[in-house]
C-alpha positions in Angstrom: 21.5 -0.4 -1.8 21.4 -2.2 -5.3 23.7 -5.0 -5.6 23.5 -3.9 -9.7 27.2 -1.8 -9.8 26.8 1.7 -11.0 27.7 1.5 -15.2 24.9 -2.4 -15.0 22.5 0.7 -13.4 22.9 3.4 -15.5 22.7 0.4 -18.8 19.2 -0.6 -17.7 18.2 3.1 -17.4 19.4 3.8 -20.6 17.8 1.1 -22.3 15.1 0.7 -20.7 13.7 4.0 -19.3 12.2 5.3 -22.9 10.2 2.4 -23.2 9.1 2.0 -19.4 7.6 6.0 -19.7 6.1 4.6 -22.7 4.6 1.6 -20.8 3.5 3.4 -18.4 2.0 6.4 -20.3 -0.3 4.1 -22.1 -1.6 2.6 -18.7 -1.9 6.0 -16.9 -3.0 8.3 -19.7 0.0 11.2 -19.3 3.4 11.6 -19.7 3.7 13.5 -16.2 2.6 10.9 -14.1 4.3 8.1 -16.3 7.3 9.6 -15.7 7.1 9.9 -12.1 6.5 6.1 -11.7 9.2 5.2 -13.8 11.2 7.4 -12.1 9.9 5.8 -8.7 10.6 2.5 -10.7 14.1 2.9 -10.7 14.3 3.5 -7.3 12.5 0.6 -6.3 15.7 -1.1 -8.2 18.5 1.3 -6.9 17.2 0.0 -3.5 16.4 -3.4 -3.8 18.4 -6.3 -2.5 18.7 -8.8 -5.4 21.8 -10.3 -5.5 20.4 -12.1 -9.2 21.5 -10.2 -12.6 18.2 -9.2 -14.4 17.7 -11.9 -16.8 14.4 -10.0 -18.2 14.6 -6.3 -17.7 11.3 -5.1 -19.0 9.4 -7.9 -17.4 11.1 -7.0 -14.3 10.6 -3.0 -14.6 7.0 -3.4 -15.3 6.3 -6.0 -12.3 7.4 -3.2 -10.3 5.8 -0.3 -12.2 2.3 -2.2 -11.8 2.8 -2.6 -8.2 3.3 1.0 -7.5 0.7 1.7 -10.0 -1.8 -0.6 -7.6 -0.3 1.6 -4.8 -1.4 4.9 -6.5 -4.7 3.9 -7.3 -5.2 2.1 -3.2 -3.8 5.2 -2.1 -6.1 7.7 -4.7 -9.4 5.3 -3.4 -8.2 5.9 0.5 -8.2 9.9 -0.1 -11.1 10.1 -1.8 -12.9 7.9 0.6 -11.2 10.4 3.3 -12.7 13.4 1.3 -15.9 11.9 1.5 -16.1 11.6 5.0 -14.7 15.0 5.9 -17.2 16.2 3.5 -20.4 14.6 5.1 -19.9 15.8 8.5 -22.1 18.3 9.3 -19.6 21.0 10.4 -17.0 21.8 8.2 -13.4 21.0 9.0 -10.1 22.4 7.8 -7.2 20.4 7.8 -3.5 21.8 6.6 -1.9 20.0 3.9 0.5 18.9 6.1 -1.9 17.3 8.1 -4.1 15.9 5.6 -0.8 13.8 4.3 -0.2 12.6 7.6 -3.6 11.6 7.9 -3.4 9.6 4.1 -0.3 8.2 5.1 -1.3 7.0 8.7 -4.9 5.4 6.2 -2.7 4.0 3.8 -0.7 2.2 6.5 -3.8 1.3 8.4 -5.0 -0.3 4.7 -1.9 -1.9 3.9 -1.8 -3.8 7.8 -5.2 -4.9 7.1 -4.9 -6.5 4.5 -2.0 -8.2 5.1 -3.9 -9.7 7.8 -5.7 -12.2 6.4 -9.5 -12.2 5.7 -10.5 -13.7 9.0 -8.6 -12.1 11.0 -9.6 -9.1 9.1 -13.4 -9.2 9.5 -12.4 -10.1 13.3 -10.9 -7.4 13.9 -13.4 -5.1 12.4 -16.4 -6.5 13.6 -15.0 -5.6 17.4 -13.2 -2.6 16.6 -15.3 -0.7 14.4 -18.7 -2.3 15.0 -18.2 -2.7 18.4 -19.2 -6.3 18.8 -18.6 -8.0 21.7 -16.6 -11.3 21.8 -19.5 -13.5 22.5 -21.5 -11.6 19.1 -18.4 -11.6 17.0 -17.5 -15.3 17.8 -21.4 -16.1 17.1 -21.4 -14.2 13.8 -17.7 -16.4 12.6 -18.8 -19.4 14.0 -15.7 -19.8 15.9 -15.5 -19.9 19.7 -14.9 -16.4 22.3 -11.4 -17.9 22.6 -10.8 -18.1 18.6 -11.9 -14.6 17.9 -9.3 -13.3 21.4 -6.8 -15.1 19.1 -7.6 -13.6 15.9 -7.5 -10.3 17.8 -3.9 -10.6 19.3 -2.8 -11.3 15.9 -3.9 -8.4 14.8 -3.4 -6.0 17.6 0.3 -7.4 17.9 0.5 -6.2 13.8 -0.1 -3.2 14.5 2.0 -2.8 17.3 4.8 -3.4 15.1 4.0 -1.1 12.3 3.2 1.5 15.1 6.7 0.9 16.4 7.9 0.5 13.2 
């Protein structure tokens, strides 16, 4: 929970929630939306662990805001990539809505671990898990030795044994 005590809450809400919708309104285009992020906003604050006073409130609220607004749009690009696929496949498929979430959100995880992989280790990883390269070709395309790319590959596979397990 917030280290900001209840009536320091509700004060930054109450000055600052107007203009936040605002803020984000003009960025996204409609009021529903803009008030569901600044609604997810103050959450984000409710939740974090900053044991600083705000010092600038609307700086803070919309460095927040714009990283869940980057979240939206990664996780809009990740379902309509997924839509895309499904809808290339020569068979059709039907998938519940229930499953179709799990699916974005198991995509979105998968997206968020790679990248905070690092770009080697990345382009690694994919090389041999979606191309299906072989050490011996991935370490030849990298320019890195058999025993470099193994490396780069426990890194990775260890990451996502850990959000697995999460």
């Amino acid at each position: 929970m917030s280290t900001l005590d209840p009536q320091a809450l509700h004060q930054l809400y109450s000055e600052n929630n107007s203009w936040l919708k605002g803020w984000l309104r003009a960025r996204l285009g409609n009021a529903a939306d803009a008030s569901d992020l600044a609604h997810d906003t103050f959450l984000r604050v409710m939740t974090a662990r900053n044991p600083l006073p705000i010092r600038e409130p609307r700086s803070y609220l919309s460095a927040i805001a714009r990283a869940l607004l980057i979240d939206k749009a990664r996780r809009r690009a990740i379902e309509k990539a997924y839509l895309q696929a499904l809808a290339l496949r020569p068979e059709p498929v039907e998938v519940s809505p229930e499953v179709r979430l799990s699916i974005i959100e198991m995509l979105v995880a998968v997206d968020t671990l790679l990248d905070e992989l690092g770009a080697k280790t990345r382009a690694i990883f994919l090389a041999v898990q979606l191309e299906g390269l072989t050490y011996g070709a991935t370490a030849e395309r990298f320019g890195v030795s058999v025993t470099t790319v193994k490396n780069h590959l426990i890194k990775a596979m260890t990451r996502c044994l850990l959000v697995v397990e999460g």
